[in-house]
N, C-alpha and C positions, 0 to 999 in steps of 0.2 A: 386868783393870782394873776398877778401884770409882770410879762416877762420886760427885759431891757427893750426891744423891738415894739411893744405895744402890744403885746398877742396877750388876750386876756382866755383865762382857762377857769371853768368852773367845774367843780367836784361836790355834787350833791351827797349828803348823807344817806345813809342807804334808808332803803325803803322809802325816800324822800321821792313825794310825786305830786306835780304843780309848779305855779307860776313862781320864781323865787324871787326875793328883795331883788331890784336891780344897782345896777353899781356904775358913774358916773368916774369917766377916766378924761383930766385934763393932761393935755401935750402941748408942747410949743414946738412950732415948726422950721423950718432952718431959716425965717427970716425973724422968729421970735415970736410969732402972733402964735396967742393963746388958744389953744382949740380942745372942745368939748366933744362928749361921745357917750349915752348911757348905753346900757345894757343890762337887758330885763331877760333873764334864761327859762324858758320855760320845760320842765323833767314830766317827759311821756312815757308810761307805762309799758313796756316791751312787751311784746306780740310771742305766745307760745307755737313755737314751729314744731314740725313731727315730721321722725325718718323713717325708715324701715330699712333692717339688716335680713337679706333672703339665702339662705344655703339651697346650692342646687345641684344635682348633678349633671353631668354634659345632657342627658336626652330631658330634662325641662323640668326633672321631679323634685317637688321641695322635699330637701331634707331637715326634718324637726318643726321647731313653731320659728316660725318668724319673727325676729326681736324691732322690738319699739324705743324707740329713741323720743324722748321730749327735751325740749330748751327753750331757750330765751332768744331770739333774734340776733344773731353775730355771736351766741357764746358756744364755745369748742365742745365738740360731743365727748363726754367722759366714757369712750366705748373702746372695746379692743377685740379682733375677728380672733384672735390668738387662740383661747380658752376651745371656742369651737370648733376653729380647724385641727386642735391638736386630737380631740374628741374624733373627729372623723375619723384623722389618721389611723388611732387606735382600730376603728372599723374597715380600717382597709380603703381607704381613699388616699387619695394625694392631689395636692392643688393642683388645682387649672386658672385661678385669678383669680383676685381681689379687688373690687374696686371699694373698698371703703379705707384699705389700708394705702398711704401714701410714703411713696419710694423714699423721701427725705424725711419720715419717721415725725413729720409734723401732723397735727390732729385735725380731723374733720371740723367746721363749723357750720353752725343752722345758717341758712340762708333766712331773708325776710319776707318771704311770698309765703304768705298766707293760705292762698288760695290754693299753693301744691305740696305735695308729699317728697321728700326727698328719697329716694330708693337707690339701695347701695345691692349688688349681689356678690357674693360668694362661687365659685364655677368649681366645683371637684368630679373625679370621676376616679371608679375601681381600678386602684392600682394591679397593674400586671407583673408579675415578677420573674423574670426567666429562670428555669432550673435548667442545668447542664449535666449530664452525667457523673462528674466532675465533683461535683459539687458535693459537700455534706447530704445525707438523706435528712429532708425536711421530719418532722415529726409533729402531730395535728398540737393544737394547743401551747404550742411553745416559740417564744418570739421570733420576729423573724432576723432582727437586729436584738442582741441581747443586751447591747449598750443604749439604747436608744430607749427612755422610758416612754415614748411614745408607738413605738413598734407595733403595727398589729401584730397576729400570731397566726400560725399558719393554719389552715381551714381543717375540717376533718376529711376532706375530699384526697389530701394529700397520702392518705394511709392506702390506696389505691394505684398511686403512682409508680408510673413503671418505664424508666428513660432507658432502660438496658434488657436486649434479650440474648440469651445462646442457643443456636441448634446443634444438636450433637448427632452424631453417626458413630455408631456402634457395631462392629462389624464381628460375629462369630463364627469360629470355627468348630464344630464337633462333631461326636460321633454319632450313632444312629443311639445312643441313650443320653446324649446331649453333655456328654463329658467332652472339654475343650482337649482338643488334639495340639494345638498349639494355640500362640497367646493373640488372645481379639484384639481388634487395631479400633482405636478412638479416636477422633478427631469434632475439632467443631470451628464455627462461624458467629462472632461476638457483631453484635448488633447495638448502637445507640442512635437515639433522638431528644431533641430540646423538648423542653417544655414550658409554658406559660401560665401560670396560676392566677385566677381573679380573685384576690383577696375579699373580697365581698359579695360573688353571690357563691367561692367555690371552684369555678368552674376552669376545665384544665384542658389545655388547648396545645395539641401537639405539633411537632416539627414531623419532615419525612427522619422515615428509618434509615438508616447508612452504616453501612459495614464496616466494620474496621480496619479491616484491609482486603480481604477478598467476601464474594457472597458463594463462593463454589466449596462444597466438601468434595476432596478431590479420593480417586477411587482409590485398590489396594491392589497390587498385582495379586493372582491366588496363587497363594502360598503353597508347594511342595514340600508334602511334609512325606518322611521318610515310612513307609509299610505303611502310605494310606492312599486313596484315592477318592478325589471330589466327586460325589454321584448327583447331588439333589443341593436345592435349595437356592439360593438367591447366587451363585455362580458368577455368570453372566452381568447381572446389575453392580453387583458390590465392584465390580473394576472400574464402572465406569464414575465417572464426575458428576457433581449434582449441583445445579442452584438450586438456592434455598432463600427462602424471605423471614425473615425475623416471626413472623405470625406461624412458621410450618411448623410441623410438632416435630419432635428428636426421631430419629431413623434408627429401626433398627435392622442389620441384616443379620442372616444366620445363613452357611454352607454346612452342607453333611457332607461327613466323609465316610468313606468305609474303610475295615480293615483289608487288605489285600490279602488273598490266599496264596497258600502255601503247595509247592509239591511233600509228597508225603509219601518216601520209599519204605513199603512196611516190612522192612530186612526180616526174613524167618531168624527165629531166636530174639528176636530184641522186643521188649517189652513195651520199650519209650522212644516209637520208631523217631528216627531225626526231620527236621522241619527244615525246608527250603524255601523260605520266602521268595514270594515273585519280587523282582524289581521294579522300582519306579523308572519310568519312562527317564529314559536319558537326555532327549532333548526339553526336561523341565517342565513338562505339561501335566499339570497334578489331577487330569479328567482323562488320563489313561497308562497304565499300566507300560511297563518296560516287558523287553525281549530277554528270558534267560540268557546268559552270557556263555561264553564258552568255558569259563572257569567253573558253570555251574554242571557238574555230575552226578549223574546216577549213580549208587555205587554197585560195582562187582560182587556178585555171591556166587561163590563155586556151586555148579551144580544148580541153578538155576538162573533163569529171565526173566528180567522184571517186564512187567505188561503195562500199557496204558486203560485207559477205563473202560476203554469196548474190548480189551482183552488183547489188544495188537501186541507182539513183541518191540519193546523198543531196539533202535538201532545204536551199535556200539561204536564208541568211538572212533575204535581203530580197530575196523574188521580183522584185521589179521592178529589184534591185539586184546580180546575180550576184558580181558583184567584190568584195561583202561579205563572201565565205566561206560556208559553209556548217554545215550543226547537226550536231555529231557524231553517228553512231548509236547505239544501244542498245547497253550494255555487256553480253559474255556471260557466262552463269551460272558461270561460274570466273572470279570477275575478276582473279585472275592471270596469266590466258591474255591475250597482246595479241591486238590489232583492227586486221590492218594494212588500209587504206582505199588501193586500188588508184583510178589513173584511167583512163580510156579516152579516144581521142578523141570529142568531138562531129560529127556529119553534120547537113548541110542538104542537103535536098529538095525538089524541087520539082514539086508532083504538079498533075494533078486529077482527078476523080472523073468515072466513067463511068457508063451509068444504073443499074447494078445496086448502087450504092453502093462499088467497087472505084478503090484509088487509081493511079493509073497517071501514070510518069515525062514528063514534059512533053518530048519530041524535041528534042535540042541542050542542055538544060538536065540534064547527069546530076547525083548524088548529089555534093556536094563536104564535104571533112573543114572542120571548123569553123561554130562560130557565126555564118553567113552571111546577108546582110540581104535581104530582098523582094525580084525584081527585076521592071520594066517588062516583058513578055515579051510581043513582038504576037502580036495574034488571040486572047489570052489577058487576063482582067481577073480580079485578084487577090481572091482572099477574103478567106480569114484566113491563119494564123502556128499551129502547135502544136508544142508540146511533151510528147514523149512521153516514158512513165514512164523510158525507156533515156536520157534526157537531148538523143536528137534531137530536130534542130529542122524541120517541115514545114513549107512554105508552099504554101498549097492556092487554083488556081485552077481557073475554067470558061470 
């Protein structure tokens, strides 16, 4: 074809290869002289060019087989990286470049060199995915994006996954048979870190650990518990503070206590003598026993004294006043041990003294049990009245 301009175009039939008819184009030129032009087109057989399409990942490794590209010299490669990248992705990669796909979505062509290979790569590398605490718990085998039909899936490495710890402290109270005396105090220290997952060989790559608000289990004052006393046991430690690091194991403490003993007045006649608990320390200290009070009395038994454990009479309240009770004695150095306070009866006597300072029984007048009062005894003029440390009572004449 002869366009307006003179531009002659020839369109050989296909598979048409060789010299063709030529074709003789006359023109007149802008002064009118006739002018001549043949043209003899000769159709050369295009030259087979070869590419190669290489997957690799960032450290140099090919990934699969390498594809091969043939053509024709200048015609477009009928290829697309699409199919394979999306393949990898499935395996947990995600692109790094392309150099065979072009930004403006138009296609590769064969070059006309013969002599070289055209070489296109591919650059992927293992995707890494951060997990957050936060986040869904991953589960092995299942997408990671569930809309995404190209999603890898998450590794079985993730069944291992551990972005969250708690340390706990546990604090008990009890008896010497491990019965809680009062209620254990718990506390704890929540712990998380990031995490990074390599979708392709597995492997899981941690953040530091961080507390979530404090790393200290902080102590417990020891508790004052009513009829008992802190003897044994982790005392001391459980009050104070503790850091802790997410890797520590759970704390456990335990305090014994005991029960605190009792005085124990064992009144003659009474079957089911009565119980005086000792008191707890009054200024709150649960690792030592309180001081009987003054509200707390021995009681009164006519006719007798109540003794302490070595036998001592106790002392009455109000000397001139025995029927007021009397002051408990001295707590023992285990004051979980009771103090039982036996009685005796009281004796009156009735002496008097001979020159050698010796007291001797007044004839007709023996020793009688009870708190017995002075009596008129002729021949005999009364002195005084004692009371001895045994809680007899003497009356001394001459």
């Amino acid at each position: 074809t002869v366009d307006p301009t003179g531009k002659v175009t020839f369109t050989p039939n296909k598979d048409f290869v060789g010299t063709a008819t030529g074709v003789t184009i006359v023109r007149k030129d802008t002064n009118g002289t006739e002018v001549k032009a043949k043209y003899t087109p000769t159709v050369y057989e295009a030259d087979t060019q070869v590419a190669t399409v290489t997957y690799k990942d960032t450290k140099g490794t090919i990934l699969g087989e390498v594809d091969i590209l043939q053509g024709d010299s200048g015609s477009e490669m009928n290829y697309s990286t699409a199919e394979r990248i999306n393949a990898l992705k499935k395996l947990g990669y995600e692109l790094v470049s392309d150099e065979f796909t072009k930004a403006d979505g138009s296609k590769q062509s064969f070059d006309n060199d013969t002599n070289a290979v055209q070489k296109f790569v591919v650059t992927v590398q293992p995707r890494l995915v951060p997990v957050i605490p936060s986040d869904v718990t991953p589960v092995p085998g299942q997408p990671i994006n569930p809309e995404d039909p190209n999603s890898p899936v998450w590794p079985e490495s993730v069944k291992e996954l551990t972005t969250s710890e708690e340390v706990t402290r546990t604090i008990t109270y009890v008896d010497e048979d491990g019965k809680e005396v009062t209620t254990s105090v718990t506390s704890s220290v929540k712990f998380t870190r990031d995490a990074k997952v390599n979708l392709v060989t597995g492997e899981v790559t941690y953040g530091e650990w961080k507390a979530a608000t404090t790393d200290v289990l902080s102590g417990n004052k020891l508790p004052l518990v009513k009829g008992y006393i802190a003897v044994s046991g982790d005392i001391e430690a459980s009050t104070k503070d503790q850091t802790v690091k997410a890797e520590d194991k759970d704390i456990v403490q335990k305090v014994v206590y005991k029960k605190l003993g009792a005085l124990i007045p064992n009144v003659p006649g009474q079957t089911n003598p009565p119980r005086i608990d000792y008191p707890n320390d009054p200024n709150g200290d649960p690792t030592k026993p309180g001081v009987p009070t003054e509200d707390i009395v021995i009681p009164y038994v006519p006719g007798y004294i109540p003794r302490d454990k070595d036998g001592n009479p106790l002392k009455p309240v109000d000397p001139e006043d025995p029927t007021k009770g009397y002051v408990p004695p001295t707590l023992p150095t285990d004051p979980s041990q009771d103090t039982p306070i036996n009685y005796t009866k009281i004796t009156t006597s009735y002496v008097t003294v001979d020159p050698n300072g010796k007291e001797i029984s007044i004839p007709d007048y023996p020793t009688v049990e009870g708190n017995q009062p002075k009596k008129d005894i002729p021949g005999y003029e009364f002195v005084k009245t004692t009371t001895g440390k045994d809680g007899n009572v003497t009356h001394v004449y001459r």
